[in-house]
N, C-alpha and C positions, 0 to 999 in steps of 0.2 A: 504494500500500500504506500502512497504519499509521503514525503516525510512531514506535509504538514498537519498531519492528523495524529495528533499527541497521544492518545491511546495506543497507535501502533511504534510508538518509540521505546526502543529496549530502557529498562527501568535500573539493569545494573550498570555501571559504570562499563566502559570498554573496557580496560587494567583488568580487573575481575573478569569477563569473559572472556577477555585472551588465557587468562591462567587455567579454567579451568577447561581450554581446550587441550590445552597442554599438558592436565593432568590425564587423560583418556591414555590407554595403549598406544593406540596409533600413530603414527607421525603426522604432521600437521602441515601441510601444504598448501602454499601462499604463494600463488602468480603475482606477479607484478600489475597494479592496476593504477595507476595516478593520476588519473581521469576519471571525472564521471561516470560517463556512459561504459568504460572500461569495466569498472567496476557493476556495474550492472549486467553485464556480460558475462564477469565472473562467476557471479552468482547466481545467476540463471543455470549455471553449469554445476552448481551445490558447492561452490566453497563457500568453508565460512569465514573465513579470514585473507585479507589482501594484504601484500607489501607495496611499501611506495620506495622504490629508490632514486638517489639523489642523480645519478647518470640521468636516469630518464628523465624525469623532470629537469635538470638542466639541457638537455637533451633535445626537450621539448620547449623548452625558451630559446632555442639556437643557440647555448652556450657550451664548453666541453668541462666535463667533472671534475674542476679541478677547486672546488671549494668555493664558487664563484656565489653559490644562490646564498641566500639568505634564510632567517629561521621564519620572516614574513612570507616571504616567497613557500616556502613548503607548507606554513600552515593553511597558506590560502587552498593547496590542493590538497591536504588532509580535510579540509571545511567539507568537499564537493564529495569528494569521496567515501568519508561517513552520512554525509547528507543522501547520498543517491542510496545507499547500500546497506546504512545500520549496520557493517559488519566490523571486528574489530580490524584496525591495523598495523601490522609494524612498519616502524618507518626509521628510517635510515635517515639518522641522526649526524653523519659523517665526524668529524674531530668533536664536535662540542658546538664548533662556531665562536672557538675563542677558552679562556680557562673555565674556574670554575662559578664565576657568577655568570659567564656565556652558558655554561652549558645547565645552569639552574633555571636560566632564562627560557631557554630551549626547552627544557622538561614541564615546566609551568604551561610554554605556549600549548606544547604539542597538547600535552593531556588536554589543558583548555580546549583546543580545536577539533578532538574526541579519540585522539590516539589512544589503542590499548598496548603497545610496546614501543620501544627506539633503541636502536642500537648503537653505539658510539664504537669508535676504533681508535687503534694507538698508533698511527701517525701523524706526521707534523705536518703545517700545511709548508708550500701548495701538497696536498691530496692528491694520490694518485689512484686508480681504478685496483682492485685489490692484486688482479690477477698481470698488472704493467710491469716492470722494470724498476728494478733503483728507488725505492718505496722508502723514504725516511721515517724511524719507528718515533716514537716521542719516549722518553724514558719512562721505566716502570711504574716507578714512583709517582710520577706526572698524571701518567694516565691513572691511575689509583687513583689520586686525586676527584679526579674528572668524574670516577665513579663514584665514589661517596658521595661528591655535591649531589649528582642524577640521585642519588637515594633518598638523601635529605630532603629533596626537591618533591620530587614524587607524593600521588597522596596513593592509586593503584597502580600508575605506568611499571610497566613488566622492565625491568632495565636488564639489556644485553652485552654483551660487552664484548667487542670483536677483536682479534691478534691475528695481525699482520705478519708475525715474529717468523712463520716457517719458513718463508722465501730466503729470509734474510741472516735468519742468528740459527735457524733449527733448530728440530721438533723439541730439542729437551726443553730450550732457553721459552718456546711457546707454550708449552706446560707449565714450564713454572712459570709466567705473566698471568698465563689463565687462573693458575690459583689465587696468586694474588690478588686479581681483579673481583675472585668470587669473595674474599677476604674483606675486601672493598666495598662490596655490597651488590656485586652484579649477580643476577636471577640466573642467567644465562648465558653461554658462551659461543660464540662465533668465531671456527677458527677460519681465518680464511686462503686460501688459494692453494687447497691441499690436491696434490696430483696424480695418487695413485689411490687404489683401493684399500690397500697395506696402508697407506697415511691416515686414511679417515679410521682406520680399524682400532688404530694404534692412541692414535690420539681420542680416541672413544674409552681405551682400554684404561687408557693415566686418567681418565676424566668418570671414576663411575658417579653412579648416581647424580650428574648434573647433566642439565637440561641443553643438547646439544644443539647447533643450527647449521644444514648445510647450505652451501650455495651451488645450485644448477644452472650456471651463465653459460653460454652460447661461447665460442671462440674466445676460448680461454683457456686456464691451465689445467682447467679438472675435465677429466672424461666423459661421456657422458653415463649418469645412473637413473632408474626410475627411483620414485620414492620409496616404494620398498625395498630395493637395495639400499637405500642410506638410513630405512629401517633396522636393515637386516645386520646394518654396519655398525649402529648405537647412537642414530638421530634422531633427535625428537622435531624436528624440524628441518622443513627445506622450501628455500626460494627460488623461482624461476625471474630474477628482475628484470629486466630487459626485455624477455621475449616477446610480448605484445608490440614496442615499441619498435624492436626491429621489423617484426610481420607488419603495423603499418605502415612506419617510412617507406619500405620497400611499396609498398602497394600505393602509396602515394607520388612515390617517384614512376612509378610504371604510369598511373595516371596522366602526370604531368607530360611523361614523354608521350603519352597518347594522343591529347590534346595538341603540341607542337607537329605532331605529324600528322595526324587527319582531320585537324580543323576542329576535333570537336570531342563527345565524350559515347559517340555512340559506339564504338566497338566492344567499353568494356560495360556497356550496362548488365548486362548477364554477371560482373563479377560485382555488383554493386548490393546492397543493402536496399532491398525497396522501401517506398516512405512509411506503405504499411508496418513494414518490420519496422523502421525508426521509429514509428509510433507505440508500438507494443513494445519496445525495449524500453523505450522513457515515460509508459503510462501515460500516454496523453491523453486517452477518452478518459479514463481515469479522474487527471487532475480537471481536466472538460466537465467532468458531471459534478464537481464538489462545487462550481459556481453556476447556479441553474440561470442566469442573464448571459449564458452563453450560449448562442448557437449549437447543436451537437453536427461535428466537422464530416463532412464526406471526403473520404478517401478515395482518389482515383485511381484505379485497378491495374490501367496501364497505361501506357506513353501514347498520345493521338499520333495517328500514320501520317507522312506526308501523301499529298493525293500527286 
C-alpha cells in the first residue's frame, strides 16, 4: 500500500527489523537498490531488505566513489527508498564522512532518514572501491574510534564495520582489526575483497559466532558464489551493490545509441517497461483512488500505428 497511509507503516523501528532478520538461519540477501522504483522492484521479487551503496549512488550523480557524496546526498536517497519500500536498509556509510562527531552525524542522519544498518570501513580518504589497488587503511585504533562514536550515536542502527586489511596487511593483521572493531562496539563484520573460497572459509573460521557480511560485486576480486555458498561458507549476509546499476546504465547507453542511429526509440520498445507496468510498479491507481477529485486515468494499451 501507499506510504501515505499511516496504518500500513511498519511500527518497529528499521534497526530492530534488520536485527531480527538476521537473527533467522538463513542468510540475508540484499541487492542493491538506491532508487525508488529500484526498490520496488526488489521487493516485488520478496526481498526484505535492500543495500544502498555509495559507488552507485555516486554513480548515479555522475561522480566516481571516491568519497565525493555527502551524508545529505545519501540520506536524500535513503528518504525514497524506505518511502517506496518500508523495507529495512543497509547502507554504506563509506569512512564516516570525516572522525568521530562526522560519523555520529552520519549515524543520527541515516537512522533519522529510516536506515536499519551502515557500515563504515577503515580507510582513509580519498576512498577507494574495496576491490581497487593501493587502498590506504586508517589505523586501528582510529577506526575503533569511529566505531564506538556509530555506537554511542545509534539508538537501533545495526553498526557494521568493514576491513579493508586483507589486500593489504593479511588475513591474520584482518582478524585481529575485526576483533577489535567488535570490541569497539560493531554488530557486524564486513571483511572485504576476499578472493578465494579458502578466504571467506577461513576468515569465517577466526570469526565464530559473529554476524558475517559478504560482498557479491560484478568485476572484481571475488569469484563469483550464490548465497548459499557464502551460507555454506559462515555468512550471515550478502550484497549484490552495483548490479542493478550496471544492468541499467548498460541499457540506457544501448538506448541512447539507438536513438543517435534511427532517429528514434522505436526498435527497442519490445525491450521497454510498458506505462501499464510503470503504473503497477508505482501504484498509481492506487495513490489515484485515495483522492476521489481525481479522475480515474485510462491506460493506453498500445502505441497508435502510423497510417
Amino acid at each position: 500500500m501507499p506510504y501515505i497511509i499511516a496504518d500500513d507503516l511498519p511500527e518497529e523501528p528499521a534497526g530492530i527489523r534488520f536485527r531480527k532478520l538476521l537473527e533467522r538461519p538463513q542468510i540475508l540477501q540484499m541487492p542493491g537498490a538506491h532508487l525508488g522504483i529500484a526498490a520496488l522492484l526488489a521487493k516485488k521479487q520478496g526481498f526484505e531488505a535492500l543495500y544502498m551503496s555509495g559507488a552507485a549512488m555516486s554513480a548515479t550523480m555522475g561522480l566516481p566513489d571516491l568519497g565525493m557524496i555527502t551524508v545529505d546526498d545519501v540520506a536524500w536517497h535513503i528518504r525514497q527508498v524506505v518511502r517506496a519500500s518500508a523495507l529495512p536498509v543497509l547502507v554504506d556509510g563509506d569512512t564516516g564522512y570525516g572522525e568521530a562527531l562526522n560519523v555520529m552525524h552520519m549515524v543520527r542522519s541515516f537512522e533519522e532518514a529510516g536506515a536499519g544498518a551502515v557500515h563504515l570501513e577503515d580507510q582513509l580518504l580519498p576512498k577507494k572501491c574495496g576491490h581497487l589497488n593501493d587502498k590506504k587503511l586508517a589505523p586501528a585504533d582510529e577506526m575503533g574510534a569511529k566505531v564506538a562514536a556509530a555506537r554511542k550515536a545509534r539508538r537501533h542502527l545495526t553498526i557494521i564495520a568493514r576491513t579493508d586489511a586483507v589486500a593489504s596487511e593479511g588475513m591474520d593483521a584482518a582478524v585481529d582489526r575485526a576483533k577489535r572493531y567488535l570490541d569497539a562496539g560493531a554488530d557486524a563484520i564486513f571483511p572485504e575483497a576476499l578472493n578465494t573460497a579458502e578466504m571467506f572459509r577461513e576468515f569465517a573460521r577466526r570469526m565464530p559466532g559473529v554476524k558475517l557480511l559478504a560482498n557479491m560485486t560484478e568485476f572484481g576480486r571475488t569469484p563469483f558464489f550464490t548465497a548459499e555458498e557464502f551460507q555454506a561458507m559462515g555468512y550471515a549476509m550478502v550484497i549484490w551493490p552495483v548490479s542493478h546499476l550496471r544492468v541499467a546504465a548498460r541499457a540506457m547507453e544501448e538506448l541512447y545509441a539507438a536513438i543517435a542511429r534511427d532517429g528514434g526509440t522505436h526498435k527497442l520498445v519490445d525491450r521497454m517497461q510498458t506505462r501499464a507496468q510503470l503504473y503497477e510498479t508505482i501504484g498509481y491507481h492506487t495513490y489515484e483512488a485515495l483522492d476521489a477529485s481525481l479522475i480515474a486515468t485510462v491506460v493506453p494499451e498500445a502505441m497508435p500505428q502510423r497510417s
